[in-house]
N, C-alpha and C positions, 0 to 999 in steps of 0.2 A: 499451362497444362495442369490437369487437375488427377490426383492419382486418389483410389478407396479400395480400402482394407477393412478389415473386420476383427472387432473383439466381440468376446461375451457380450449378445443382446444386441447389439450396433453396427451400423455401417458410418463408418470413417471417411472423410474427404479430406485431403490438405486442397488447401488453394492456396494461390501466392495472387498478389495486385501490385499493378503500378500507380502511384498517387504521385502528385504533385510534393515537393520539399515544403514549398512553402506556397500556400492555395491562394495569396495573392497575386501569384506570376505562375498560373497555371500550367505556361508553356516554356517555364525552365527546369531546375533540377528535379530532377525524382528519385523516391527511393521505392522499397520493396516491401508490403505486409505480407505479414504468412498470418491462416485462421487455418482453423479445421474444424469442417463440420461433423455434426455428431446427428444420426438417424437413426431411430428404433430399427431393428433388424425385420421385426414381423409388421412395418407399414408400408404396406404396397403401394399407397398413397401419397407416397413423398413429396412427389411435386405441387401435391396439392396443399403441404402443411407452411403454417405461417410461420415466420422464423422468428428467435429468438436470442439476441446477439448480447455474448456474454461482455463486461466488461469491468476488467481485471483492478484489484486494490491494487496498493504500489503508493507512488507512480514506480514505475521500473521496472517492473514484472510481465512478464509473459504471463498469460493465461494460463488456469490451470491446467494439468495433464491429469484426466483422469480414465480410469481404469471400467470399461464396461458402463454403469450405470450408476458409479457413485453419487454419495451425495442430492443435495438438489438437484442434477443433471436424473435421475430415473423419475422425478415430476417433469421437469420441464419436458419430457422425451416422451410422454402420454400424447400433448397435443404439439407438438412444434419438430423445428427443426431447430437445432443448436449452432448457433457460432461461436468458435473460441475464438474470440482474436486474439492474437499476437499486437501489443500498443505498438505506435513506431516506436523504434529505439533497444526492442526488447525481443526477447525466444528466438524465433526466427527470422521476423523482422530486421530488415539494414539494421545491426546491432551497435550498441554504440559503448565502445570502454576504452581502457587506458591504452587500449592496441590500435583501436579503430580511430578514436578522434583528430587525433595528430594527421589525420589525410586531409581535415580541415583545413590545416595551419596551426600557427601561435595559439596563449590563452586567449586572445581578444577573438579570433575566429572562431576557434572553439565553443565560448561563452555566447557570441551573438548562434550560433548554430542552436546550441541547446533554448533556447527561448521558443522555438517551434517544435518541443515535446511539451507541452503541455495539454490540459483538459481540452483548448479553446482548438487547437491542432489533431486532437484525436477526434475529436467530434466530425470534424471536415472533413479527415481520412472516412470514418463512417458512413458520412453520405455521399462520399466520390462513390462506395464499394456498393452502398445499397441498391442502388436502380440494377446495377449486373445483377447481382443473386436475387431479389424483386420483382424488376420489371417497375420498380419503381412504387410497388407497395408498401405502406408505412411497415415497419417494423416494432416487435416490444424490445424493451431493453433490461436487463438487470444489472445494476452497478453494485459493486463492492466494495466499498472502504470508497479508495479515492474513484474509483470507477462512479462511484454515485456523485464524487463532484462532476464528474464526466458527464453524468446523467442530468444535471439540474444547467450545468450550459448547453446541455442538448435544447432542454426546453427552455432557455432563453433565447437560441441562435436559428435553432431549427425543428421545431418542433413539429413540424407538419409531415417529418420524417418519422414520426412514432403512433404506434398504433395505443399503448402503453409503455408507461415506466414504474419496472419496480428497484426501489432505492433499498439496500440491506449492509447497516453502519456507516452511510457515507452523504448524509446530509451535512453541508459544509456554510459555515456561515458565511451570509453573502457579502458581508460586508469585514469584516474582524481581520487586522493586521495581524500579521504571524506572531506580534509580542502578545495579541491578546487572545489567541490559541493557545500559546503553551502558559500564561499566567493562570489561566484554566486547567492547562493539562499537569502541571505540577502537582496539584494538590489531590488531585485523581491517583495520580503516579502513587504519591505516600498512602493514601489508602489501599490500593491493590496491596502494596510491599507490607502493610499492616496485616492484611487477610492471610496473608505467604506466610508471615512468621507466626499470626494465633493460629494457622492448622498445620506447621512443622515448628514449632518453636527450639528446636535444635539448630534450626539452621542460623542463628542469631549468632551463636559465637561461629559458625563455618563460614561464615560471612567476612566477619571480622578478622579472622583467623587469614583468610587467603588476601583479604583486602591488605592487613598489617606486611604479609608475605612480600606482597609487590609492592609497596611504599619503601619498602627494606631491598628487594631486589630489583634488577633489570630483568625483565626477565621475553626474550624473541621466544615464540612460539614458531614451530616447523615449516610451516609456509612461510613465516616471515613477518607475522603479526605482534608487533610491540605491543606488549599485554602490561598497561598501567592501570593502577587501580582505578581510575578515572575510567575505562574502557571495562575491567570485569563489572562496574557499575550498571551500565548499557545491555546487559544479561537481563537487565528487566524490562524490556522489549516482549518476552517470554510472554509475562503476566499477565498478558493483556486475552491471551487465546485459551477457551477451552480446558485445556492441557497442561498449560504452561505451568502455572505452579508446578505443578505433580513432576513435571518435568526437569526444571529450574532445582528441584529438590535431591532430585537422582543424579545431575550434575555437581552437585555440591557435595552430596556425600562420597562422591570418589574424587576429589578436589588431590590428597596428599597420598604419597607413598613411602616408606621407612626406605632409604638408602645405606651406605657404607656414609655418606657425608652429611645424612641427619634427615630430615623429612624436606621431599620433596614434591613439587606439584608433577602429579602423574603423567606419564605417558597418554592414556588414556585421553583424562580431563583435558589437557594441554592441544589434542588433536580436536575433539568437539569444542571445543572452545573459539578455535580457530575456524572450523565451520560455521560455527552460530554467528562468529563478528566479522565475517571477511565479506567485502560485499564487490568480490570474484565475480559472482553471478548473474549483482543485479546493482551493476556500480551510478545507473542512471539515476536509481532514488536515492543515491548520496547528492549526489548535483543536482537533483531538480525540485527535493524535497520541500523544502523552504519555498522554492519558488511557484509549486504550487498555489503558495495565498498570494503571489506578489500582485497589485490589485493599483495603479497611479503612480505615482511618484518617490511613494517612500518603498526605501531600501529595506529588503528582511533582515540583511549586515547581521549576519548569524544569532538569528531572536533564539533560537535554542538555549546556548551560549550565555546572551547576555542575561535574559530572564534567570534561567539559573542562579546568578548572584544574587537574586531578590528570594532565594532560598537557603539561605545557609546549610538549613537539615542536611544538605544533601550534598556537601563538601567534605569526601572521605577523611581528609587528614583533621578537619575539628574533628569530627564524627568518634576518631579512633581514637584523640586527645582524651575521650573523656572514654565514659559507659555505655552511652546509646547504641542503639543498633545501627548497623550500613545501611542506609537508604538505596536500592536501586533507580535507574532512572527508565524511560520509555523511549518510545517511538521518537526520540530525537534525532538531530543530526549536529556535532560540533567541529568547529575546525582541526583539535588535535585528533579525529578521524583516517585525514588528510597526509597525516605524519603515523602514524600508527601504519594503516592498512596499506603495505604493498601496492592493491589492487587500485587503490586514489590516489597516493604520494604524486605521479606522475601529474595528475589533476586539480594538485593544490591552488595553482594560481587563476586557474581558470574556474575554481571555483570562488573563490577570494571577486571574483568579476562579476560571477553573478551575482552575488550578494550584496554587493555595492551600484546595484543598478538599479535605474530610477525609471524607466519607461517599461512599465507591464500594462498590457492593456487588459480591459477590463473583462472578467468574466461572464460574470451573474447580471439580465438586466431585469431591476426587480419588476418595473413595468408589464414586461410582457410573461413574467411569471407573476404576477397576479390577475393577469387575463385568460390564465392557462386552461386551456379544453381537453389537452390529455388527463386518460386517469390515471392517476397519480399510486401509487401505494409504499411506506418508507417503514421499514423494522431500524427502531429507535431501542436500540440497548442499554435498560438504567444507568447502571454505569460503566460504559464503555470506555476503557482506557484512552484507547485512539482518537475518538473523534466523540469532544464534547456535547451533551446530552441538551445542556439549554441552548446551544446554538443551535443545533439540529431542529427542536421543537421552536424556535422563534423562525426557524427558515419553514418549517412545516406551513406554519401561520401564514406565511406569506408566498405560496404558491395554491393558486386558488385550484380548492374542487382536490385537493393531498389527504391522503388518509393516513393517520399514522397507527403502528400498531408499537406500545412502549413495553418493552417487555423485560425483567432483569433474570430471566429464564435460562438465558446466553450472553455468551463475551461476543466479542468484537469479531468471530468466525462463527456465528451463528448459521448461516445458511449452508457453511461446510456440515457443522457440528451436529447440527437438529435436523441433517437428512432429508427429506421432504415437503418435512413438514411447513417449516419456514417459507418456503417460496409456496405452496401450495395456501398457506395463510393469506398471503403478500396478493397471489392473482385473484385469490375471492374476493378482497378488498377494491381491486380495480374494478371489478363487476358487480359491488355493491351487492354481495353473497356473501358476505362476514359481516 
């Protein structure tokens, strides 16, 4: 049953779908997608407009919520109809956390469960749902972040389900183990944290200051988040968006407050703080993060983790030994996560299983993405914290008939950020009108 409502400018649909658990035993378990359609309010036309089905960065996220006509969504809502999905696992979606998993079983159930969220899995979900809302007419796509890995196994798996795909920050290299992802993302990471501190250069000793705080105290945060300096490091996740600096900056300067028992880290800070690192929300892309590249036989066995030692810079306790600045870190994921976060603790073990697991099949096949007849168009972000910039442009190379647009205009939320413009760039590209 499908229920619509209405904001500023739009007609609202939820739908819900039944999909297969896992789509090679179509006729066992199933779970539940939630989307919701988004319709300009003044197109009488509706039925007649082609759709457009969003698909969400993460992994682990629900689809945006947005408000009226934000964003990219007031381009895309000129000629189309809008899908938000919900990925499995996520929003509305059969949800999956530290409450829900355990209906599983053990970590070993659990672990084998989660190997069917991935890109290769969402994809399949998309084309159970497409022929219903269709009729079995290709579809465009827009991926984001990992949605565009999502978008590039489209067109290796099933591409005859796309009318177009537009990729924005999530071209994903087809071939690169997760160690040679983040040996990449490292050094991206210290230059964002360089950019942070030549436009607040104050924030170098606030940095230091809160990082020495927690090397020196224990210190649980309100929810319940063990806050080590290893963990205030991970705040630079931030740096990556738009904003973040600017952001990153306003949290730091309310970091301490004068007490009767000497300066302490604030009420305040200590609550946001907890919000930015608790991943309550969106506990899937703790578990499935890594496993996103997992690609044959070799194990991720926490590459975040292990690469990091081939960084010293970025090991609070030298760091503080000497003069230098705190290096924040990015878009990782590590195991003392798992012990930290209330929200994972329960998921330690079962994720310790994924990581040490040797059978991922594969995602990207490059063959039929260099025979590829969809038009292509991918916003390639200089230097994109998240997702490395030469991997992207050697994956470009090799998806025939790809148009890319390179642009260091925008971070890594570029199609939130730049409004219309971004996706209105991206669809003249597919129709060779840019």
């Amino acid at each position: 049953m499908s229920v619509s409502y209405r904001q500023p400018g739009v007609v609202l649909t939820d739908r819900r779908f039944t999909v297969p658990l896992d789509h090679e035993d179509p006729t066992g378990e199933t779970i539940e997608l939630y989307a919701r359609e988004v319709v300009a309010s003044d197109k009488a036309d509706r039925e007649d407009l082609p759709w457009l089905v969003y698909l969400q960065g993460g992994p682990g996220f629900g689809a945006n919520r947005f408000v009226g006509r934000q964003a990219w969504l007031d381009r895309a809502l000129d000629e189309y109809r809008v899908l938000l999905l919900d990925q499995r696992g996520t929003g509305h979606s059969t949800p999956l956390t530290r409450q829900t998993l355990p209906l599983r079983g053990g970590p070993a159930e659990q672990a084998d469960h989660l190997t069917r969220f991935r890109a290769d899995s969402i994809v399949r979900d998309c084309e159970t749902i497409r022929p219903a809302l269709t009729g079995g007419v290709p579809w465009t796509v827009l991926g984001q972040s990992f949605g565009g890995f999502c978008t590039v196994n489209y067109l290796s798996t099933a591409p005859e389900g796309l009318r177009a795909a537009v990729v924005t920050g999530g071209l994903p290299s087809l071939d690169a183990h997760a160690d040679d992802v983040y040996r990449a993302a490292y050094p991206r990471i210290e230059r964002k944290v360089a950019a942070h501190y030549d436009r607040y250069p104050q924030d170098v000793a606030r940095a230091r200051r809160i990082a020495e705080h927690l090397l020196c105290h224990e210190r649980v945060l309100p929810g319940g988040y063990r806050l080590t300096a290893e963990a205030f490091q991970s705040l630079g996740i931030m740096l990556g968006g738009s904003e973040g600096s600017h952001r990153l900056h306003f949290l730091l300067e309310n970091a301490f407050v004068r007490t009767p028992q000497g300066h302490e880290l604030s009420d305040a800070f200590q609550e946001e703080v907890q919000n930015l690192l608790s991943y309550a929300g969106h506990p899937l892309y703790a578990l499935v993060h890594e496993a996103c590249y997992g690609q044959g036989s070799r194990p991720t066995a926490w590459s975040a983790e292990r690469v990091r030692a081939e960084f010293p810079q970025f090991d609070a306790a030298k760091t503080l030994a000497g003069d230098g600045p705190l290096l924040f870190t990015g878009e990782s994921i590590h195991p003392w996560m798992f012990d930290c976060d209330p929200a994972l603790r329960p998921l330690r073990d079962t994720a310790e299983l994924l990581a040490a697991r040797t059978d991922w099949q594969p995602l990207y096949d490059p063959a039929r993405l260099a025979a590829n007849e969809v038009p292509v168009a991918a916003a390639v972000y200089h230097d994109d914290m998240y997702v490395d910039a030469t991997h992207s442009l050697q994956t470009a190379r090799s998806i025939r008939g790809l148009r890319t647009w390179v642009t260091d205009e925008f971070e890594h939320d570029g199609v939130r950020a730049g409004g219309p413009r971004v996706l209105d760039r991206l669809i003249a590209l597919t129709r060779d009108e840019a």
